[in-house]
N, C-alpha and C positions, 0 to 999 in steps of 0.2 A: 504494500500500500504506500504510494508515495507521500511523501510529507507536504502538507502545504502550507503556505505561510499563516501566519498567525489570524488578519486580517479577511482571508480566503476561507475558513474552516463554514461549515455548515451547518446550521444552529437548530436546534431542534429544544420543546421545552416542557418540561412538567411542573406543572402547577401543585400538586396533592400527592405526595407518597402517604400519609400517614389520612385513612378514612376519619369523620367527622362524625358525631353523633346523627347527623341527619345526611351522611355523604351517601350516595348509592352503589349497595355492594350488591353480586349478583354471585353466583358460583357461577362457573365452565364446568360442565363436564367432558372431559377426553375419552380417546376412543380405547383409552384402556383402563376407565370408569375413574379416573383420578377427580377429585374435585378440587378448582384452584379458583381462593375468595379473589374477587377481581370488582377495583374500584372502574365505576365510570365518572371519568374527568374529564369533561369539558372545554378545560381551561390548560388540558395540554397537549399539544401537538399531534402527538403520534402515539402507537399502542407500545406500552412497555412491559417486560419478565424482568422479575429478580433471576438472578445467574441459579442461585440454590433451587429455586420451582425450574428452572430448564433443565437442572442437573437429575434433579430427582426423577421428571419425565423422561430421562434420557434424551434431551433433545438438541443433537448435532447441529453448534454455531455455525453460522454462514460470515465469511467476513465480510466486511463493508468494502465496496471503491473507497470511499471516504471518509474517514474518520468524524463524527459530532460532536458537537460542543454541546453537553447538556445545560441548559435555563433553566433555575430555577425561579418558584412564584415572586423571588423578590430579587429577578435579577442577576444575580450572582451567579457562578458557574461551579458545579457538581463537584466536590470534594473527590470522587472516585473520578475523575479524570474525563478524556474524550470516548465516548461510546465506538466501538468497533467491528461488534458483532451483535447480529442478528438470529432468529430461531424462528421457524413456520411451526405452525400446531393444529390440528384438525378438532374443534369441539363443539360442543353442542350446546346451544342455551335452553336455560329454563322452559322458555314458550314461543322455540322457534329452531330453524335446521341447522343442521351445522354448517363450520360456514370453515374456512382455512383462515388462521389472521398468520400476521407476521409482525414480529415485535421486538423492539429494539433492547437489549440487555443491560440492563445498570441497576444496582442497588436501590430496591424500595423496603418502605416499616416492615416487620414481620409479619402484620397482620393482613397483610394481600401478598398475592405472590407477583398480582399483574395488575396493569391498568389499562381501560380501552379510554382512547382520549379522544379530539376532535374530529378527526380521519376516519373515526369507526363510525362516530355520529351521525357526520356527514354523509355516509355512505349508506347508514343504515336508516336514518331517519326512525330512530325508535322515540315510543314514549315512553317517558322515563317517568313511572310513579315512585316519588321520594315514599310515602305513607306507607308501601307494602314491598319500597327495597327491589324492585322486581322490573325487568322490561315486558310492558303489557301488549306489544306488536311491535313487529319491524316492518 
């Protein structure tokens, strides 16, 4: 992976590792029935795995062309460094098909292993009932 300059890197950003009393957590389940808590965050870029839930899945990192710079909600840039590797996963939601995501790896709270952020939103156009935690159509 070549190195690019400082100014060149490409930014990418999470808002929320650590769920909120009213944040929207959902389960995935995998196709080899694993269940991984997964924050839906709005407010960040792209879908992220902690490196430990990829590990445990056995799921073989893809490396980046380009290294990220992870964003944080205030700014700042990710104490664990520039993001490098990526993982595919095939899973199912609660009230809907499985779908393949792809998701970038950098350390999140213990208490999710993943996050689906903007990109998935977007894509998926779900409703998101905060009251029952749950996505009620895609």
């Amino acid at each position: 992976m070549p190195d690019l300059p400082e100014q060149d890197l490409y930014e990418v950003y999470l808002r929320s590792t650590t769920p909120f009393s009213d944040s929207p957590v959902i389960y995935l389940n995998t196709q080899t029935d694993s269940r991984i808590a997964t924050l839906i965050d709005s407010g960040s870029s792209d879908c992220f795995m902690d490196p430990t839930t990829a590990s445990l899945l056995n799921l073989s990192p893809t490396r980046l062309e380009h290294p990220l710079r992870l964003r944080l909600f205030d700014g700042s840039s990710a104490s664990a460094g520039l993001i490098t590797e990526a993982v595919t996963l095939v899973c199912r939601f609660p009230h809907g098909p499985e779908q393949e995501l792809w998701f970038l790896r950098t350390p999140l709270d213990s208490t999710v292993g993943a996050v689906l952020g903007h990109c998935w939103l977007k894509k998926n156009n779900p409703d998101v009932i905060k009251r029952w935690m749950t996505i009620a159509s895609y």
